[in-house]
Each structure stands twice: as C-alpha cells, then as structure tokens.
N, CA, C and O atoms as CSV, one atom per row, in Angstrom:
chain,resi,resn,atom,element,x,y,z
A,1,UNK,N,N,21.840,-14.177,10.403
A,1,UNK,CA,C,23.227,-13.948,10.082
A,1,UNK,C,C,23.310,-13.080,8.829
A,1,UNK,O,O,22.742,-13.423,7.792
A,2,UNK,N,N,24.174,-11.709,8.951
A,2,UNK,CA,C,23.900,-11.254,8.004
A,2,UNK,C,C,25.552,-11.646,6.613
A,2,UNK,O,O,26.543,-12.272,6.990
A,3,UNK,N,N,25.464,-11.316,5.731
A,3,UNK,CA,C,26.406,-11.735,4.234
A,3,UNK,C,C,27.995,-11.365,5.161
A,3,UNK,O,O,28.004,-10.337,5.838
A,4,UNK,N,N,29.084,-12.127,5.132
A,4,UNK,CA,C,30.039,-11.311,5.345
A,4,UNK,C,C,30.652,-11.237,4.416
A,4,UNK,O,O,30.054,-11.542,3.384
A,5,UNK,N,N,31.966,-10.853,4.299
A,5,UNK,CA,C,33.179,-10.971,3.168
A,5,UNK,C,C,34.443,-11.160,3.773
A,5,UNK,O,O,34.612,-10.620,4.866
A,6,UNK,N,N,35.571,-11.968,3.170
A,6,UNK,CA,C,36.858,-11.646,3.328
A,6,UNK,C,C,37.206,-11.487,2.049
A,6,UNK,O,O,36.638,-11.921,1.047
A,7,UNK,N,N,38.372,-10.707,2.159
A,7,UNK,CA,C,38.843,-10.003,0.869
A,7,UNK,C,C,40.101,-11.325,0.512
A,7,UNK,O,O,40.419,-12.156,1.363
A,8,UNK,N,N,40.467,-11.303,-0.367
A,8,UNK,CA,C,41.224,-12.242,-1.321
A,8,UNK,C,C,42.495,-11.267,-2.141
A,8,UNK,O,O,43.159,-10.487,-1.458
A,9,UNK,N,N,42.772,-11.413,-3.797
A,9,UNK,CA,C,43.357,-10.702,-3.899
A,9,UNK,C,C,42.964,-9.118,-4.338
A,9,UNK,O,O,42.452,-8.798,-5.411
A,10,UNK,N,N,43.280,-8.342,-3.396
A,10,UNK,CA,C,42.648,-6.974,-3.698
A,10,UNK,C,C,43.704,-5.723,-4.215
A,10,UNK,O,O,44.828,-5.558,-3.740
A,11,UNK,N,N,43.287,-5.147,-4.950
A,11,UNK,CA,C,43.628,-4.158,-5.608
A,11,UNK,C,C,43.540,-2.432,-6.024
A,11,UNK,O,O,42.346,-2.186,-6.195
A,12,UNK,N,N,44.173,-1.480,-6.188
A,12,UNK,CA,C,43.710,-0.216,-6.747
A,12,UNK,C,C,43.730,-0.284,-7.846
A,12,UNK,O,O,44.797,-0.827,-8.135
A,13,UNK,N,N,43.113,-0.031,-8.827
A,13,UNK,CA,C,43.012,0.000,-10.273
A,13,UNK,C,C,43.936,0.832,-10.555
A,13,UNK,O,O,44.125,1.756,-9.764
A,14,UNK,N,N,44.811,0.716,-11.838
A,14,UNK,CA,C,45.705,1.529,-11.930
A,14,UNK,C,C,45.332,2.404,-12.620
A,14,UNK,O,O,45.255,2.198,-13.831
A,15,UNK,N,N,44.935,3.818,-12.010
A,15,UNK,CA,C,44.905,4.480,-12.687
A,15,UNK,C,C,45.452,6.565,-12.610
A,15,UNK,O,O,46.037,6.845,-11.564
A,16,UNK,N,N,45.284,7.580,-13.452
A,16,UNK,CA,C,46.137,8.363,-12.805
A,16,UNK,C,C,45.160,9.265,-11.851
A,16,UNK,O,O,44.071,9.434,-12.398
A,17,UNK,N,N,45.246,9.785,-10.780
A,17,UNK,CA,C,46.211,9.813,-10.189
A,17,UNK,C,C,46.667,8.358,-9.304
A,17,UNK,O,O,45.795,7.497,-9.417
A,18,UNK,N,N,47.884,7.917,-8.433
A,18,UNK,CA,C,48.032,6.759,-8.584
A,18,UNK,C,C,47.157,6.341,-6.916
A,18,UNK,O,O,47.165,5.216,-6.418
A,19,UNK,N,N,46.536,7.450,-6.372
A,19,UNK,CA,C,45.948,7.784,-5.144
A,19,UNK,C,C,44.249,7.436,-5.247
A,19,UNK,O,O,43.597,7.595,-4.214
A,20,UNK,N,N,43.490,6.930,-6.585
A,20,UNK,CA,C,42.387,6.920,-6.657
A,20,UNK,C,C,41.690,6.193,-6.116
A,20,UNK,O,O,42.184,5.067,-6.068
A,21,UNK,N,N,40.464,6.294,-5.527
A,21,UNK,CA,C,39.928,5.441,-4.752
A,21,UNK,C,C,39.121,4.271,-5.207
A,21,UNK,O,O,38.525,3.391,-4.586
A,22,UNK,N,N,39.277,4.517,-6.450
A,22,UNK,CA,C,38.531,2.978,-6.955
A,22,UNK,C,C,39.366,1.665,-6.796
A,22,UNK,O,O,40.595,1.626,-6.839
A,23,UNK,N,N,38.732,0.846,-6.651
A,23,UNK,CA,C,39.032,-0.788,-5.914
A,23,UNK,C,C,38.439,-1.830,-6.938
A,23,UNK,O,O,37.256,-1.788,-7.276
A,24,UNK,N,N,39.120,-2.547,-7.298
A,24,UNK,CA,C,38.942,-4.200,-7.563
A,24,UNK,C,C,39.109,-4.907,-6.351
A,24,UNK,O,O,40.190,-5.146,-5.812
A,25,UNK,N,N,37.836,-5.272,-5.896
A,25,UNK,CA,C,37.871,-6.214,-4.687
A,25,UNK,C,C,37.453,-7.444,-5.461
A,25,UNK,O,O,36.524,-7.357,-6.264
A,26,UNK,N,N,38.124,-8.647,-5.252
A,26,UNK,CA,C,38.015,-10.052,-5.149
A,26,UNK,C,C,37.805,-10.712,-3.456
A,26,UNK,O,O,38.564,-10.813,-2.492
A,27,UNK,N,N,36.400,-11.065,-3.705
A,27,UNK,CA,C,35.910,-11.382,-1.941
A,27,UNK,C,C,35.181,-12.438,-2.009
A,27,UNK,O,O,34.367,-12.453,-2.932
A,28,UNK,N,N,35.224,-13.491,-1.192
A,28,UNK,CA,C,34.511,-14.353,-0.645
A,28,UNK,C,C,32.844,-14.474,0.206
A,28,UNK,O,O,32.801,-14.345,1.430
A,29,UNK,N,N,32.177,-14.605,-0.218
A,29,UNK,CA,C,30.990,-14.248,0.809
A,29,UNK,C,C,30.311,-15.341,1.514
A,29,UNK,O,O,30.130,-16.405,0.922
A,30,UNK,N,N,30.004,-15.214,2.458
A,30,UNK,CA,C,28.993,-16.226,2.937
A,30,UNK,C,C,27.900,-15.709,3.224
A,30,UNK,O,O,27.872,-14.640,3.833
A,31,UNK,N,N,26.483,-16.516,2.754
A,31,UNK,CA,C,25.260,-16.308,2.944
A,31,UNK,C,C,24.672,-17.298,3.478
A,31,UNK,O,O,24.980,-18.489,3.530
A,32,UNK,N,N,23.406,-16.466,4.051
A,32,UNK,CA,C,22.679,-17.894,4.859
A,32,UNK,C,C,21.608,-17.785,4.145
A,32,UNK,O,O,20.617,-18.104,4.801
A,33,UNK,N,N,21.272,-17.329,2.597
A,33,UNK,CA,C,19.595,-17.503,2.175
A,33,UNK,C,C,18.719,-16.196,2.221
A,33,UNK,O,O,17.682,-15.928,1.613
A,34,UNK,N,N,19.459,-15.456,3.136
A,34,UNK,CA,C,18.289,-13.884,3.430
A,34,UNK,C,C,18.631,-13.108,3.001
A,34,UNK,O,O,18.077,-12.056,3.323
A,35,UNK,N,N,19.532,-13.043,2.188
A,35,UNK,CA,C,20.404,-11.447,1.528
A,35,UNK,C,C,20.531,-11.470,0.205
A,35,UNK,O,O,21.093,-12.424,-0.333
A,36,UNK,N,N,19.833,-10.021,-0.798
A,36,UNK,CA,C,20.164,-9.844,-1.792
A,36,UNK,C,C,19.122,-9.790,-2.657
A,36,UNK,O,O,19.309,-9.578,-3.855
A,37,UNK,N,N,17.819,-9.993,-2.092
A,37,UNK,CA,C,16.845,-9.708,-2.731
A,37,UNK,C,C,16.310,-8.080,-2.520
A,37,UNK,O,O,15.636,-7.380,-3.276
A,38,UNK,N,N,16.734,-7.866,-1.550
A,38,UNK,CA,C,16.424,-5.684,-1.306
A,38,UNK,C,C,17.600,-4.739,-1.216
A,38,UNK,O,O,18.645,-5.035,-0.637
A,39,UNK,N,N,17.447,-3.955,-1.626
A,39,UNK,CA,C,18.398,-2.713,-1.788
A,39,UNK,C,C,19.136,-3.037,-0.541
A,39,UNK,O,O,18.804,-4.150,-0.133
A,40,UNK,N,N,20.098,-2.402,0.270
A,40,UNK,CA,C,20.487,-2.502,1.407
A,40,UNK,C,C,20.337,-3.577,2.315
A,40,UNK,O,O,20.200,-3.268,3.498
A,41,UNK,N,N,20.333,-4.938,1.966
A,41,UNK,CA,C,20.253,-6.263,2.356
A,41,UNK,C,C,22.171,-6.192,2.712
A,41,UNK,O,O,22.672,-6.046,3.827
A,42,UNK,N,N,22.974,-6.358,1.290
A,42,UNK,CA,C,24.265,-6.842,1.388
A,42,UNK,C,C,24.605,-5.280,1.045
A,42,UNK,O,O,24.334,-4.944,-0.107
A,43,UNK,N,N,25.204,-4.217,1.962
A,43,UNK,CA,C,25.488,-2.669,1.871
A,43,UNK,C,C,27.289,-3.195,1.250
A,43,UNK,O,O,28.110,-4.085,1.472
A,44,UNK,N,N,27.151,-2.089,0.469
A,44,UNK,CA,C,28.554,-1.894,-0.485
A,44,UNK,C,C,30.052,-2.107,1.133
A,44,UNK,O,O,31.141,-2.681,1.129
A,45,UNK,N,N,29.454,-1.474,2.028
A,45,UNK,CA,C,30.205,-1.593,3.454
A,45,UNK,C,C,30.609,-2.996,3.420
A,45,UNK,O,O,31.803,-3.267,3.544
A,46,UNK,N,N,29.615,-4.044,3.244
A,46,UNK,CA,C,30.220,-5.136,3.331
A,46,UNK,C,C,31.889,-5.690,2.942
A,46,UNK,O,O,32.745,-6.322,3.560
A,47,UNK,N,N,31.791,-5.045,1.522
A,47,UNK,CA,C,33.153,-4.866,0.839
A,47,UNK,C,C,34.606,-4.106,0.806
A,47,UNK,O,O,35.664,-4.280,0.200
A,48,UNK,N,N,33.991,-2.953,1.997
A,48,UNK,CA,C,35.040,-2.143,2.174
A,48,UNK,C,C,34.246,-0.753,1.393
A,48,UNK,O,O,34.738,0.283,1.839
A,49,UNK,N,N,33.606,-0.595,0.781
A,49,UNK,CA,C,32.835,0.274,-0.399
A,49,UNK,C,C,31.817,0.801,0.348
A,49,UNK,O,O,31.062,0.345,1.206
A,50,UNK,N,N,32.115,2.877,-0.671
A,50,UNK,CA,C,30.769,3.410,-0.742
A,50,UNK,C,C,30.074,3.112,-1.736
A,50,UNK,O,O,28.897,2.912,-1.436
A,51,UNK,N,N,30.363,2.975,-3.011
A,51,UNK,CA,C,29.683,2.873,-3.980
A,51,UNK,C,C,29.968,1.626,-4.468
A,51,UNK,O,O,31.108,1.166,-4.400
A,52,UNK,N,N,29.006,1.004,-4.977
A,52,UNK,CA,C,29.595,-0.709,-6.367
A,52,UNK,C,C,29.127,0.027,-7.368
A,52,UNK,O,O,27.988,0.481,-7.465
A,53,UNK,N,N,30.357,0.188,-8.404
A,53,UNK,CA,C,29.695,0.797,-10.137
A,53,UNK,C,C,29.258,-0.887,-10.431
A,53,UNK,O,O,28.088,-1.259,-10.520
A,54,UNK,N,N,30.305,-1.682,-10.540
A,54,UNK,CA,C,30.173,-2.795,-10.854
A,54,UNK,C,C,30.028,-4.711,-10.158
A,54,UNK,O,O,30.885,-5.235,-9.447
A,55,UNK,N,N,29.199,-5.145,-10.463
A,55,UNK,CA,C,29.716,-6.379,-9.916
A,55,UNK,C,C,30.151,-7.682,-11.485
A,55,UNK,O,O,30.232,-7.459,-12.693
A,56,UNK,N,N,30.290,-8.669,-10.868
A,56,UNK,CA,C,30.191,-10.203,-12.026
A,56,UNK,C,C,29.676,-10.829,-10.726
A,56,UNK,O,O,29.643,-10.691,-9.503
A,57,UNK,N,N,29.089,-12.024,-12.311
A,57,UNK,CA,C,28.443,-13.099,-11.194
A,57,UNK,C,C,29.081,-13.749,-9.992
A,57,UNK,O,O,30.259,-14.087,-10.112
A,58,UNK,N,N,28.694,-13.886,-9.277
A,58,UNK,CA,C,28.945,-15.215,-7.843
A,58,UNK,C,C,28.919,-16.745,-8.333
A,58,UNK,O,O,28.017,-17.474,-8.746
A,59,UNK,N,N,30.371,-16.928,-8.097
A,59,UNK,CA,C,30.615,-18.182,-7.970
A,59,UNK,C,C,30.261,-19.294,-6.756
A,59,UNK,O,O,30.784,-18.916,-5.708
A,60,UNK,N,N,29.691,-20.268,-6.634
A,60,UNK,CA,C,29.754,-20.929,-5.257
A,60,UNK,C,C,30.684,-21.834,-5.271
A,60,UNK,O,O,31.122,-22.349,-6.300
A,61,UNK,N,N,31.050,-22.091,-4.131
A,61,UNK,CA,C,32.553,-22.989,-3.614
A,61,UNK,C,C,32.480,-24.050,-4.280
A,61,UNK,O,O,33.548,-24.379,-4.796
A,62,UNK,N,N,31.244,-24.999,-4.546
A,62,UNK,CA,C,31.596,-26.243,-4.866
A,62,UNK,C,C,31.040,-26.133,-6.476
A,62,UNK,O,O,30.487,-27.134,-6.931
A,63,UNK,N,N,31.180,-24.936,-7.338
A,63,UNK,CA,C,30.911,-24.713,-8.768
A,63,UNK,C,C,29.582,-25.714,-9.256
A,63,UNK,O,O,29.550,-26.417,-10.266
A,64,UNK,N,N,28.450,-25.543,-8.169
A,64,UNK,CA,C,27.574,-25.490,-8.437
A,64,UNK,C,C,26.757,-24.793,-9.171
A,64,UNK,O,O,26.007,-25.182,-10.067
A,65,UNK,N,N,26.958,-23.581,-8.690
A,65,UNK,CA,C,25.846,-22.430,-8.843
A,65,UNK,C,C,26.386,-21.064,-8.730
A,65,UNK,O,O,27.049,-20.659,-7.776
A,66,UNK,N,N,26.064,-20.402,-9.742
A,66,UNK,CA,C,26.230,-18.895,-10.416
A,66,UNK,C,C,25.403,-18.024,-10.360
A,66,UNK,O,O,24.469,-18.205,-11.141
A,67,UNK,N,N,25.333,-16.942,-9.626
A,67,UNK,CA,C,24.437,-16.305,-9.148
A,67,UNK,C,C,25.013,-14.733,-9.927
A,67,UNK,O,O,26.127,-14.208,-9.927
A,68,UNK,N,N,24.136,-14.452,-10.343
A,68,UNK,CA,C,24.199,-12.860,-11.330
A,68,UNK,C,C,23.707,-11.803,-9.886
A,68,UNK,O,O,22.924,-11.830,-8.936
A,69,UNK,N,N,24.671,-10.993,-10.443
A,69,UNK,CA,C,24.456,-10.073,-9.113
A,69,UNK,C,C,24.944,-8.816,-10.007
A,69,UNK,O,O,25.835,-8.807,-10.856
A,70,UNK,N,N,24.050,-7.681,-9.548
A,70,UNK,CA,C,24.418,-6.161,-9.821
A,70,UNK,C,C,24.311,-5.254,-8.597
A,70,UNK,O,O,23.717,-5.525,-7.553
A,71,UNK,N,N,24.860,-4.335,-8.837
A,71,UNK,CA,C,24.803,-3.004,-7.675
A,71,UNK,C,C,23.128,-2.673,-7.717
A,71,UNK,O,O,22.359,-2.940,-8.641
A,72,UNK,N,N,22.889,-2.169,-6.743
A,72,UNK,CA,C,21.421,-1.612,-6.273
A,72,UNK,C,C,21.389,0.052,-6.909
A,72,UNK,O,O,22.276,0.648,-6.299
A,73,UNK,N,N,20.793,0.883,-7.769
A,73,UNK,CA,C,20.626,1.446,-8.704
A,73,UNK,C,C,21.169,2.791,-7.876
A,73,UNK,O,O,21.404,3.769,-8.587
A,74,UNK,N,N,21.400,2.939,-6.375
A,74,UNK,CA,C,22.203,3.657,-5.989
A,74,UNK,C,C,23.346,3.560,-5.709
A,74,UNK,O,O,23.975,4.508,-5.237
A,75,UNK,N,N,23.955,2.191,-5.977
A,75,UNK,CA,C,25.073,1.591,-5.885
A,75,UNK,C,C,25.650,1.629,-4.475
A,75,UNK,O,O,26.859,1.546,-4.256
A,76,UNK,N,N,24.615,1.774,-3.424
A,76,UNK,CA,C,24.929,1.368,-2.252
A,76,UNK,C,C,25.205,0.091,-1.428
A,76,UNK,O,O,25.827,-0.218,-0.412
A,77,UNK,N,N,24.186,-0.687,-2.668
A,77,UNK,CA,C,24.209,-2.431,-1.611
A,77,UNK,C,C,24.303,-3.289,-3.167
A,77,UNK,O,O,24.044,-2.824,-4.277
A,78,UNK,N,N,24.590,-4.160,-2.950
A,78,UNK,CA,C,24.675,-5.594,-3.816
A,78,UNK,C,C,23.469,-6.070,-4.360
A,78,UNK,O,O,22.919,-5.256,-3.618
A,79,UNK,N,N,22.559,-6.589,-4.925
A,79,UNK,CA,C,21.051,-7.180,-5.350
A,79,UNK,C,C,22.011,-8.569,-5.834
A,79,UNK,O,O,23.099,-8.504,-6.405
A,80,UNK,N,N,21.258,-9.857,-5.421
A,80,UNK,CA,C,21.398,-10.882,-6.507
A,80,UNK,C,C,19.974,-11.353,-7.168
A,80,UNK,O,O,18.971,-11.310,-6.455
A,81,UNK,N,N,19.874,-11.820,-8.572
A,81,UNK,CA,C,18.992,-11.998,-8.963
A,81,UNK,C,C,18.624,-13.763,-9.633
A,81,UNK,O,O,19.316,-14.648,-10.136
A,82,UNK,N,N,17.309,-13.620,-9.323
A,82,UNK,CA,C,16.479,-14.523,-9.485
A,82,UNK,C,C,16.739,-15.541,-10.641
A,82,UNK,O,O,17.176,-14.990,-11.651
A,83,UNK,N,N,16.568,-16.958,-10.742
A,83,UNK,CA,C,17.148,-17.584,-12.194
A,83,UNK,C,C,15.551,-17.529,-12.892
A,83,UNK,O,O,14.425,-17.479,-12.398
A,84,UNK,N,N,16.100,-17.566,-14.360
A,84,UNK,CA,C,15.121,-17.324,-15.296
A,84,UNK,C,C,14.152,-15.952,-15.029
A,84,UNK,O,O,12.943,-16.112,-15.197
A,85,UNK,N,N,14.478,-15.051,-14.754
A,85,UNK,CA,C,13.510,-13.989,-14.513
A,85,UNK,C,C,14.881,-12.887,-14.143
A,85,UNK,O,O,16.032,-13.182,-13.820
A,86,UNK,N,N,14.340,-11.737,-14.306
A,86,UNK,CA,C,14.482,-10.432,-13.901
A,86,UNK,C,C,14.275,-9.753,-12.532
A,86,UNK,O,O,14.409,-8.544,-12.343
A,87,UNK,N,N,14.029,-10.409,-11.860
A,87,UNK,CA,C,13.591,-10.139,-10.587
A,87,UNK,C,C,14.700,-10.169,-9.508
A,87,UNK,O,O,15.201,-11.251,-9.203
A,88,UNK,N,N,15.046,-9.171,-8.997
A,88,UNK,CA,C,16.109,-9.408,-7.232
A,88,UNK,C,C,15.443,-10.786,-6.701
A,88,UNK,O,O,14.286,-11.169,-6.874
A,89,UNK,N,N,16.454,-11.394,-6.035
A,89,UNK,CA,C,16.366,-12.503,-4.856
A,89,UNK,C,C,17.241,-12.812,-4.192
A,89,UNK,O,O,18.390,-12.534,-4.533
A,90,UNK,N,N,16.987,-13.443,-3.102
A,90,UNK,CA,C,17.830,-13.852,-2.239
A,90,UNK,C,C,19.251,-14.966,-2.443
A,90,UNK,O,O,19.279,-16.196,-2.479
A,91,UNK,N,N,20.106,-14.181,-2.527
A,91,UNK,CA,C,21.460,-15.203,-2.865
A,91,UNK,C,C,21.434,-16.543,-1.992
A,91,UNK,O,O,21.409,-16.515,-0.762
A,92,UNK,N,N,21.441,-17.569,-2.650
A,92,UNK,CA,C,20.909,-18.949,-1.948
A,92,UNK,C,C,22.299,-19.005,-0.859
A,92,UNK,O,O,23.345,-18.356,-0.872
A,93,UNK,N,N,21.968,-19.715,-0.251
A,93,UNK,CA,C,23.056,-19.946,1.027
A,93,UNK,C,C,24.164,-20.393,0.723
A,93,UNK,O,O,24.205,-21.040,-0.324
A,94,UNK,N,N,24.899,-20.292,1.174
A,94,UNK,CA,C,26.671,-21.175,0.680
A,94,UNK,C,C,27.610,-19.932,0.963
A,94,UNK,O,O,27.514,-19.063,1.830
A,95,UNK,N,N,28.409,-20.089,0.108
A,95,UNK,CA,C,30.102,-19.483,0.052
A,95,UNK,C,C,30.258,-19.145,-1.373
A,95,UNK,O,O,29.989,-19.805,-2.377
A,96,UNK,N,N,30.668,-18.168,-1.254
A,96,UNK,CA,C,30.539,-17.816,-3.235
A,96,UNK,C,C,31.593,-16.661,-3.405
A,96,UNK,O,O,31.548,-15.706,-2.629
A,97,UNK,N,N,32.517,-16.719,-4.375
A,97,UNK,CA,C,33.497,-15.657,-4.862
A,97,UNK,C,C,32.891,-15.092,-6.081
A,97,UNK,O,O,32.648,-15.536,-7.203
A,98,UNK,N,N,32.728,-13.968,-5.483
A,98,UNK,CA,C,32.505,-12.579,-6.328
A,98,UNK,C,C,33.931,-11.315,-6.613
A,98,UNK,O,O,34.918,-11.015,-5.942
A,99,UNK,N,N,33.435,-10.888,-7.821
A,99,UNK,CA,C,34.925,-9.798,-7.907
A,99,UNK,C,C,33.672,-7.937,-7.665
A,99,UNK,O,O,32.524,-7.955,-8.109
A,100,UNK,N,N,34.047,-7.070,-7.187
A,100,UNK,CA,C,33.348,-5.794,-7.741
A,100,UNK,C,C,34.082,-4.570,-7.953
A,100,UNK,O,O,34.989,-4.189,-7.214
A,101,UNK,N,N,33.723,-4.039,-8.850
A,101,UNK,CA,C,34.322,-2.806,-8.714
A,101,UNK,C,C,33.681,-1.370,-7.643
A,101,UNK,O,O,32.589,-1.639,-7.140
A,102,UNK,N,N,34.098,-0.314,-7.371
A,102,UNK,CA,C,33.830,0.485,-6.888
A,102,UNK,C,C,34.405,1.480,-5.944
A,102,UNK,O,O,35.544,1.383,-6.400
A,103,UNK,N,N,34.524,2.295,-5.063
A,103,UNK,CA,C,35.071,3.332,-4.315
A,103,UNK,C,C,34.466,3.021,-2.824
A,103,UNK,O,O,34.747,3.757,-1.878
C-alpha cells in the first residue's frame, strides 16, 4: 500500500501575484511502514505538488509519535527520518498530519 493523503485545510499563500502557485497544504497521511526512507518513496504528487521547498514534522493521530520529515534534496518526494540519527527511514505506520509547503 502505497502513503496516501487527504487534504484538510488548504491554501495559496498570499502572495503577489495573487495567481502564484505556491501551496500550504495541511494533509493527512496514511502509512503502512514502507514509505519515506528513499527519494521517491512518498512523490511530492502525493500532495498535489511538483516541488516540497518545505515540510514540519508528522504528527500521528493518537499524539504518540512525531516524525521529522524533509523534502528529498530535489524536492520531488517527502524523506522521513530516523529517531536519534540522521539517517532517512521509513515513516512508521499509522495516520499522521503533516503541513508542506511547495508548488
């Protein structure tokens, strides 16, 4: 099963012109354990997005667990990373609200 998303409250950033394509997406994800440790695991597509400039951490539903997540250095796909280390890994399974920025 691969990551999905539904979008929540979503937004254009306000900025000029009032036509720009950058997005504040606030989205929901579900994972089953296999996504987010490789580049193109969770694709910016997931979100509606070509590019993620930005993410914040992942929340999980039952405020367990916080998962740090950044864009993939081409800002094509999502990475979440590993606790206590530096390393990409696999976003543990559950339901988790994330916000990102991007186009």
């Amino acid at each position: 099963m691969a990551t999905t998303a539904t979008f929540g409250a979503q937004s254009r950033v306000s900025e000029y012109p009032p036509t720009s394509p950058w997005k504040e997406i606030v989205a929901t994800i579900v994972t089953d354990g296999n996504d987010g440790a490789a580049a193109g695991d969770i694709p910016a597509s997931t979100f509606g997005l070509t590019y993620i400039e930005r993410s914040f951490p992942a929340v999980k539903s039952d405020n367990t667990l916080i998962v740090v997540t950044a864009p993939a250095y081409d800002g094509g796909s999502l990475l979440g990373k590993a606790a206590a280390t530096a390393a990409p890994a696999d976003i543990p399974s559950g339901t988790y609200l994330i916000k990102l920025f991007g186009y």
